[in-house]
N, C-alpha and C positions, 0 to 999 in steps of 0.2 A: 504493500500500500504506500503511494506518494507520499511524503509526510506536507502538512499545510505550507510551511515554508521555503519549501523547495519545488512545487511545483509551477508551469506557468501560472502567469498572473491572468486573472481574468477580466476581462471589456464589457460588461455588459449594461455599463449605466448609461451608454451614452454622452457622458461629458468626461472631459479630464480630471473637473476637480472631484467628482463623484466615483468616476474609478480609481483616484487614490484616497479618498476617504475608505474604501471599499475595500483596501490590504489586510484590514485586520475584520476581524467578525465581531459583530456589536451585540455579544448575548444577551439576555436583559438582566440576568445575575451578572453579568463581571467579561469586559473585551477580553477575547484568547485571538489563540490561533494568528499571533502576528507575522505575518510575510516581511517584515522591514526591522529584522533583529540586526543585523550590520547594517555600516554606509555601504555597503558592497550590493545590498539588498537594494538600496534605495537606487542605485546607477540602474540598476539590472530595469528594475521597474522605470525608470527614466528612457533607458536606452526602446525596451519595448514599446514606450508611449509616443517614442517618434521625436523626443526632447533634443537627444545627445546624438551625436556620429560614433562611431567606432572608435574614431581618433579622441575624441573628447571625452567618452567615456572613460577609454586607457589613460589618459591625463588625470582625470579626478580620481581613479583607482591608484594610480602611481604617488600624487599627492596623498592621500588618505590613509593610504600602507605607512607614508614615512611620517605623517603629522597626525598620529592616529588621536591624540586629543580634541586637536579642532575637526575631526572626522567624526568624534562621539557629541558635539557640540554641535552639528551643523545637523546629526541624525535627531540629535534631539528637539532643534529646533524646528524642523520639518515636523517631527512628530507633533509638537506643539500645533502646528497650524492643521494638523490633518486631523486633531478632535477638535481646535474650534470652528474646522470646516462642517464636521460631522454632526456636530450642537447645533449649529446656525441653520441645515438644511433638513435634519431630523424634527426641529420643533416646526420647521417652513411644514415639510409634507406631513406633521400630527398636527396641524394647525393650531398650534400654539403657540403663544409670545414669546420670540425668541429674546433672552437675555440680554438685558443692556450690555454688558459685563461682556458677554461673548460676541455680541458684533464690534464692539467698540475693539476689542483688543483683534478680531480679524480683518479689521478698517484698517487698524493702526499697521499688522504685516504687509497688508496689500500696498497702503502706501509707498511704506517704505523700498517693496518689491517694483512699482510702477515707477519709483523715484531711478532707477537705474534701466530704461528704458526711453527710447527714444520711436517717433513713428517717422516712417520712411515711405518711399514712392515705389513699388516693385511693378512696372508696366504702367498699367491704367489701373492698379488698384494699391492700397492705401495696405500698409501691414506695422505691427509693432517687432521692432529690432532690440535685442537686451543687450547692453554693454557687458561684455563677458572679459573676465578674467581667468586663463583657460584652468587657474590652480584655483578659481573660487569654491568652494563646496558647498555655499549659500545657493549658487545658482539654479538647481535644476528647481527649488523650490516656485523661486518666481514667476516663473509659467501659469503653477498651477495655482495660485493664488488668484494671479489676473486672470483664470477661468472662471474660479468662483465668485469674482466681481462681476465679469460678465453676466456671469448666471443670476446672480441677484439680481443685476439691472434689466434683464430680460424679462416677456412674455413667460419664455420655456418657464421658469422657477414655479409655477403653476401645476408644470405637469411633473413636480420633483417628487418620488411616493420611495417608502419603504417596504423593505418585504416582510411580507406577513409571518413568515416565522418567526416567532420571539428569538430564537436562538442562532438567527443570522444577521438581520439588522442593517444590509447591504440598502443602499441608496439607486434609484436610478430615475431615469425620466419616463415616463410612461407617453409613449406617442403609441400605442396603441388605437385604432381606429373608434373602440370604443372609448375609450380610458380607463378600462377595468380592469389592467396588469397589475397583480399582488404579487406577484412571486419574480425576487430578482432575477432566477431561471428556472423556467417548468423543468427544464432536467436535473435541477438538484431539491431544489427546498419546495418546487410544487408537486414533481415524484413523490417525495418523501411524503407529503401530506396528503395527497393520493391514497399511497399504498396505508398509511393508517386509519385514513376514514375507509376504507375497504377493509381493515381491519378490524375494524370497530362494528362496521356489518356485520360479518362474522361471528363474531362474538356474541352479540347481539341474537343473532338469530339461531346459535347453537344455544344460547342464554332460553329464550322463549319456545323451544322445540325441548328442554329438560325439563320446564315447568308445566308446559302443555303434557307432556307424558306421565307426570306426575298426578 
């Protein structure tokens, strides 16, 4: 069996800052299963997201091996913004009042992320360019930050829902035709709830077939 933290990472929310709120599992006893226990974890999942080149990856692994302090500093800070991304977008899709406390201090990353970024002209369309420092290891954060600004300022933030299993807690956009996707993926957490209310049948009616012969 795979173990959680080494297998690929999964896409399924639809946005960037939602698919990395989404490395760890959000049980409702207590977060496990984290995918991002080294900064090596964090490149891995950067480089799959489309953030880093090859070449840029192996720079920030190469700085990281030898600066491994500011490596545990830049993973924690990442960590830091990947629960106040997950606070701010879990009370959005339970529609609840999201925390002063917790968008203020995700206001205040983002800033500081967008503070090192510049927009640019690529053809006939307009893009943001981030000032990079190829040894920075604050870097890969700031992407995803200014996705979850986007998303806040956007329509989409409407369609932001959690999955219905207590004990996944995965975020994602529901663009669903109807808009009645619960489960981050029917192949994992809506099987799973499948095959137990089919179990529950079961039981149920082996339950009423003892008492009826009774």
């Amino acid at each position: 069996m795979l173990d959680f933290a080494t297998r690929p990472f999964e896409w399924i929310a639809g946005d960037l800052s939602l698919n990395f709120a989404n490395t760890i599992t959000w049980d409702v006893d207590a977060p496990r299963a984290d995918q991002l226990d080294r900064y090596r974890d964090f490149v891995r999942w950067a480089r799959e997201a489309g953030l880093l080149t090859p070449e840029s990856s192996a720079r920030l692994l190469e700085t990281a091996e030898r600066e491994t302090e500011r490596a545990r500093g830049a993973l924690e800070r990442a960590l830091t913004a990947r629960r106040l991304i997950r606070e701010v977008f879990h009370a959005r899709a339970s529609e609840q009042l999201v925390p002063v406390e917790t968008l203020d201090a995700l206001s205040t990353r983002i800033a500081e992320g967008l503070s090192l970024s510049r927009i640019v002209l690529r053809g006939e369309r307009f893009a943001r360019e981030w000032t990079r420092d190829p040894t920075d290891l604050d870097q890969v954060i700031r992407p995803v930050l200014s996705a979850a600004a986007d998303l806040l300022l956007s329509e989409r933030v409407a369609l932001v829902r959690e999955c219905a299993n207590q004990h996944c807690g995965w975020l994602f956009l529901d663009e669903s035709r109807n808009h009645m996707r619960r489960w981050c993926d029917m192949r994992v957490c809506g099987s799973r709830a499948k095959a137990r209310r089919h179990y529950a049948r079961v039981v149920e009616r082996e339950s009423w077939g003892v008492d009826r012969g009774a």
